[in-house]
N, C-alpha and C positions, 0 to 999 in steps of 0.2 A: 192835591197836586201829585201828577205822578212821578215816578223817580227820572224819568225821559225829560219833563219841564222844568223839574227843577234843574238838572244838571245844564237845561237851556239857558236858564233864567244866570246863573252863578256866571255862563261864560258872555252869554252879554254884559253881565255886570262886570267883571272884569274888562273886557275890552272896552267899555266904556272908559274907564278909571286908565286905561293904559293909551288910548289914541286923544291926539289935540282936540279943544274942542272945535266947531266948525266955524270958517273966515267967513266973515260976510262979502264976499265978492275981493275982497283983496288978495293981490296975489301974492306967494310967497317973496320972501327977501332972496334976492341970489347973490352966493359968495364972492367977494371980491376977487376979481382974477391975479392969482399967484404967476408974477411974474418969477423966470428963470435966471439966476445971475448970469453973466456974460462971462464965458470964460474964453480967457487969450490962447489962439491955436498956437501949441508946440512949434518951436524954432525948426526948420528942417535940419539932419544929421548932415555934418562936416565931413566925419571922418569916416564916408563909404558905404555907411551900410544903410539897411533898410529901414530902420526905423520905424517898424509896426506895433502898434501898441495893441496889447491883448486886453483885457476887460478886466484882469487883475493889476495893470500896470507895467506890466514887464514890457521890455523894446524886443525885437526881432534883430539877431546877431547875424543875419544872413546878407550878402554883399545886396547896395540897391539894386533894384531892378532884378531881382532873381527869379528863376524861372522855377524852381519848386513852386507847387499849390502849398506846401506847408510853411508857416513861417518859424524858427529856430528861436525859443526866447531866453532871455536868460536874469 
């Protein structure tokens, strides 16, 4: 055997020993679908301001409806 066959021979053997073995015609099982919990949308702001919320939580301190593109968080 040459050293080219053998080194064939060890990696089908591995793959063999590492991959399932084969379904007879069944199909795989699929994951149960992961529902999302429901979360209750934030109270709108009372006291004026805009109330943007950034991706770390912070709110936007800038009057509603303000005409900056940036929102001010604090």
């Amino acid at each position: 055997m040459s050293k080219e066959s053998a080194l064939r021979a060890m990696r089908e053997a591995r793959y063999s020993r590492q991959s399932p073995p084969p379904s007879a015609g069944i199909a795989p099982a699929r994951p149960k679908k992961i529902e999302k919990p429901v979360v209750a949308a934030p109270a709108a702001p009372t006291d004026g301001l805009c109330g943007h919320r950034s991706m770390n939580g912070r709110t936007c301190t800038r009057e509603q409806g303000h005409e900056a593109k940036s929102h001010r968080y604090s």
